[in-house]
LOLOMAR-474870 format. One line per 3 residues: number of its first residue (from 1); their letters; for each residue y, z, x of C-alpha. Coordinates in steps of 0.02 Angstrom, whole numbers, plus 50000, padded with zeros to 5 digits. Example, Ala and Ser with C-alpha at 12.3 -4.5 7.8 and 13.67 -1.06 7.14 Angstrom:
% LOLOMAR-474870
1> AS> 49775:50390:50615 ~ 49947:50357:50684
***
This chain:
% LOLOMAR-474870
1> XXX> 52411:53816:51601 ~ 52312:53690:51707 ~ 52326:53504:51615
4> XXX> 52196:53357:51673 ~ 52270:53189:51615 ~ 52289:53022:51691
7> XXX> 52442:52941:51730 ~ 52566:52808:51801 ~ 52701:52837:51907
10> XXX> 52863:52735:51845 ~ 52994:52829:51960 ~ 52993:52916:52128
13> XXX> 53158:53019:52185 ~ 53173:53111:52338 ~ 53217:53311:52323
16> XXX> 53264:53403:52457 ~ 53189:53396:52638 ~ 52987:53381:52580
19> XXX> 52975:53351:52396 ~ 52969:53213:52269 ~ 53034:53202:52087
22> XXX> 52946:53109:51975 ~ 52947:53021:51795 ~ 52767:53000:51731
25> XXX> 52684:52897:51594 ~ 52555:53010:51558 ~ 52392:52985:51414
28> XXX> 52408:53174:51368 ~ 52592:53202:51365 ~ 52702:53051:51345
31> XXX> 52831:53023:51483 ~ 52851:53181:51572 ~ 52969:53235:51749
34> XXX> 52859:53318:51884 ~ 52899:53401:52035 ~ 52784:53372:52198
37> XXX> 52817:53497:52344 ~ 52795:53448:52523 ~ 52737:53284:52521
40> XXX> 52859:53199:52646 ~ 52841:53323:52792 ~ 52782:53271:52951
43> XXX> 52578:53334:52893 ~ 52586:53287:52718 ~ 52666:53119:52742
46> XXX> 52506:53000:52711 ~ 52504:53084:52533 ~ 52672:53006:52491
49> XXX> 52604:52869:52451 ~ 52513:52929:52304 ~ 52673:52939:52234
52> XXX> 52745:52764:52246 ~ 52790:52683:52075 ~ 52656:52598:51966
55> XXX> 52540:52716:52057 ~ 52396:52750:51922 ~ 52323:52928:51949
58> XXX> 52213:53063:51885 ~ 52339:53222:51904 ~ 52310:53412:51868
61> XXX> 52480:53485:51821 ~ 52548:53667:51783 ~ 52613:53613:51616
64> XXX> 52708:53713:51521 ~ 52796:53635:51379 ~ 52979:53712:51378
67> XXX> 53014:53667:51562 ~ 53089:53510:51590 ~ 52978:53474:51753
70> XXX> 52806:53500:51784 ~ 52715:53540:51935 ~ 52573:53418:52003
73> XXX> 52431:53537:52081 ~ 52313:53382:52111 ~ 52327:53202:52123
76> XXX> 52212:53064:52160 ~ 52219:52872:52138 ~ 52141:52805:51990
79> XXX> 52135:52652:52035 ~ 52176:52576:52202 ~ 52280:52413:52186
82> XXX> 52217:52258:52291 ~ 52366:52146:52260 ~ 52481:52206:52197
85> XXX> 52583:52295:52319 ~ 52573:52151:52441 ~ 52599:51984:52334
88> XXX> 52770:51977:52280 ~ 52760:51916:52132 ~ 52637:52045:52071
91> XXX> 52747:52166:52114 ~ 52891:52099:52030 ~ 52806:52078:51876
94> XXX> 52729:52275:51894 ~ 52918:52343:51924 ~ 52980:52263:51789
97> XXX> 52846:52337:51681 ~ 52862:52521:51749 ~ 53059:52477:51713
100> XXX> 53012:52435:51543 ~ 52898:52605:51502 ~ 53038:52703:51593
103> XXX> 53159:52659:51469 ~ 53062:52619:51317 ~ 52970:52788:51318
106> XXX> 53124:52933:51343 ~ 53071:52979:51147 ~ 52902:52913:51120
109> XXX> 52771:53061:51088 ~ 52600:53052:51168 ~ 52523:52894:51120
112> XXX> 52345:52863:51186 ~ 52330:52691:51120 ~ 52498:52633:51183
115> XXX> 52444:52725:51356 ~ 52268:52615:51385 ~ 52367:52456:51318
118> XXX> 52469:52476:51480 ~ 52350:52555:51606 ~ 52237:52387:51559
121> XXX> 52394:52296:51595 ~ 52406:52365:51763 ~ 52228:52340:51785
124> XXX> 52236:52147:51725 ~ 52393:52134:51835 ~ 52299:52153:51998
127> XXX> 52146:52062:51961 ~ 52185:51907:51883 ~ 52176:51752:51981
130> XXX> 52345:51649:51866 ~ 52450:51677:51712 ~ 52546:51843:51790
133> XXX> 52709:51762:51770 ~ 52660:51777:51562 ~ 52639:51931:51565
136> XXX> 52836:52009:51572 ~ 52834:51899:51414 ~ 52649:51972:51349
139> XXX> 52676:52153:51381 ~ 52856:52169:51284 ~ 52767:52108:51158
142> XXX> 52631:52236:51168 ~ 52726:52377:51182 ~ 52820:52330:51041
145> XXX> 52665:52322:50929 ~ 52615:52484:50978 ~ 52788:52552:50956
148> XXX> 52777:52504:50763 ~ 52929:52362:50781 ~ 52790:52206:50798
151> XXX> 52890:52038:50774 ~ 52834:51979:50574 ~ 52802:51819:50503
154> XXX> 52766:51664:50573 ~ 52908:51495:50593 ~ 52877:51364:50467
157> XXX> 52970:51240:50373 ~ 53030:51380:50263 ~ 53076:51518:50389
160> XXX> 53103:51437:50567 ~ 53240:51572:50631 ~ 53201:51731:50685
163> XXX> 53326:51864:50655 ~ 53285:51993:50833 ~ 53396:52137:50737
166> XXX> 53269:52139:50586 ~ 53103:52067:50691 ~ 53075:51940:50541
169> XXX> 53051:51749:50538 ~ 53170:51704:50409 ~ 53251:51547:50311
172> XXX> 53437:51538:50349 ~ 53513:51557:50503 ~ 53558:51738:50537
175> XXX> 53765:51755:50531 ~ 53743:51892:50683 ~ 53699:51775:50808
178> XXX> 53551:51875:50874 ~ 53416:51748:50835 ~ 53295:51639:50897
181> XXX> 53319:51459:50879 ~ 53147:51380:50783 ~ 53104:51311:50969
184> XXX> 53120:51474:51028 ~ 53008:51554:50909 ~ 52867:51438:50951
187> XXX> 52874:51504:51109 ~ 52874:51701:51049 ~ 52709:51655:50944
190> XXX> 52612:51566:51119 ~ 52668:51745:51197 ~ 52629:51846:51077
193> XXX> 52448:51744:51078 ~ 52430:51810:51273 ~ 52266:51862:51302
196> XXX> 52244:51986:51428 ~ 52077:51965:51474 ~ 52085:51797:51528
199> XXX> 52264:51774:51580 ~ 52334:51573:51566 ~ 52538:51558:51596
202> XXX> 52632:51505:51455 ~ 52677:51307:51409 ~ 52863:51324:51474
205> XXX> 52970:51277:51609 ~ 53055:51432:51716 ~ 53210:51405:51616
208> XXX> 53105:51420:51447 ~ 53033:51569:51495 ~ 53173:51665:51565
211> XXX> 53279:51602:51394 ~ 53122:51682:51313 ~ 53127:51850:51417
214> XXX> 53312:51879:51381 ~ 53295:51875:51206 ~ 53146:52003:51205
217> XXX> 53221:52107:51303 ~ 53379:52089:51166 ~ 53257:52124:51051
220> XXX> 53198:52297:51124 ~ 53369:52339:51159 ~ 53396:52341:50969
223> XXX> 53234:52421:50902 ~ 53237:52566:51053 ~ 53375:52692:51053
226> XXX> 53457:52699:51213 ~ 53352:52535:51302 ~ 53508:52461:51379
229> XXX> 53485:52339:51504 ~ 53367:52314:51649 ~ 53401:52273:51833
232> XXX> 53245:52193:51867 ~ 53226:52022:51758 ~ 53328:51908:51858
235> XXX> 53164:51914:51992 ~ 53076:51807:51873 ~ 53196:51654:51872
238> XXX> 53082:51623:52032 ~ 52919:51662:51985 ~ 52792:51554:51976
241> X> 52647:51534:51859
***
């Protein structure tokens, strides 16, 4: 059948001569592989770049759900990026979340909610004027609340550590190690606090923030099956507010 549905590219792989493989992060379907045909021959090549990843589309697919790739018929930007592509930071910071959706979403059924959270991230990514080197930090955090694994609790005198295998603020020093120290989880609340519409960066140094990144990305690693680790973090030890 033909399928409308919007979408965001989060992996482009070449196959054969002309055509592209694709993983999608679609609103309709979840994360689905597609198959483009001729789109890197000599006529067709301008259309490759439709393609590239963190590309957000509207696409018309022959989807059929028992075959492992689907077939784009149509595609057309969504939204053109201004920035993104050509500040490297931005870009950075948009790998690094199409990294994080490729791997956090191999399971996840469709989710519209969880889809607009991060098409608006994309979106807020290009246009914002500061704050993008929060939002690594901001958008973990987001996709873990939509996910159903949200961080609970609060620090206080009474529960400063927060355990990442059980996502809990809680009163005695977890005997696993994985934890946040009670600095640290002053920092998790000012992220989690992010707002997207008016993006600030975050009250910490570059060290503070990449301590901060590892141990969210720790944390996904233990609530999402399969996570493992990512290749793209270490470009934010540079990154500027």
């Amino acid at each position: 059948m033909l399928a409308t549905t919007k979408g965001i590219v989060l992996r482009q792989t070449r196959y054969g001569d002309s055509s592209l493989i694709l993983q999608v992060y679609t609103r309709e379907y979840g994360s689905v592989g597609c198959v483009v045909s001729g789109v890197r021959s000599a006529r067709s090549r301008h259309k490759a770049a439709l393609y590239q990843p963190m590309s957000l589309l509207d696409l018309v697919l022959y989807f059929k759900e028992d075959r492992d790739l689907q077939r784009i018929k149509e595609a057309r930007f969504e939204r053109v990026y201004g920035r993104v592509p050509f500040e490297p930071g931005r870009r950075a910071v948009g790998l690094f979340m199409a990294e994080v959706l490729l791997r956090a979403l191999r399971e996840e059924p469709p989710h519209p909610e969880l889809y607009d959270f991060v098409e608006q991230a994309f979106h807020n990514l290009d246009a914002c004027s500061r704050g993008f080197s929060a939002m690594p930090h901001a958008f973990l955090l987001g996709i873990s609340d939509r996910m159903g694994f949200a961080p609970q609790g609060r620090p206080s005198e009474d529960t400063p550590w927060f355990d990442l295998q059980d996502g809990v603020f809680c009163r005695n020093r977890p005997t696993h190690g994985a934890l946040l120290r009670p600095e640290e989880g002053a920092w998790l609340i000012e992220a989690a606090g992010f707002d997207w519409s008016a993006p600030q960066p975050l009250r910490m140094d570059p060290t503070q923030r990449q301590i901060l990144l590892d141990r969210l990305l720790r944390y996904m690693a233990f609530h999402v099956h399969g996570f493992g680790v990512l290749r793209s973090p270490e470009v934010f030890r540079e990154l500027g507010g």
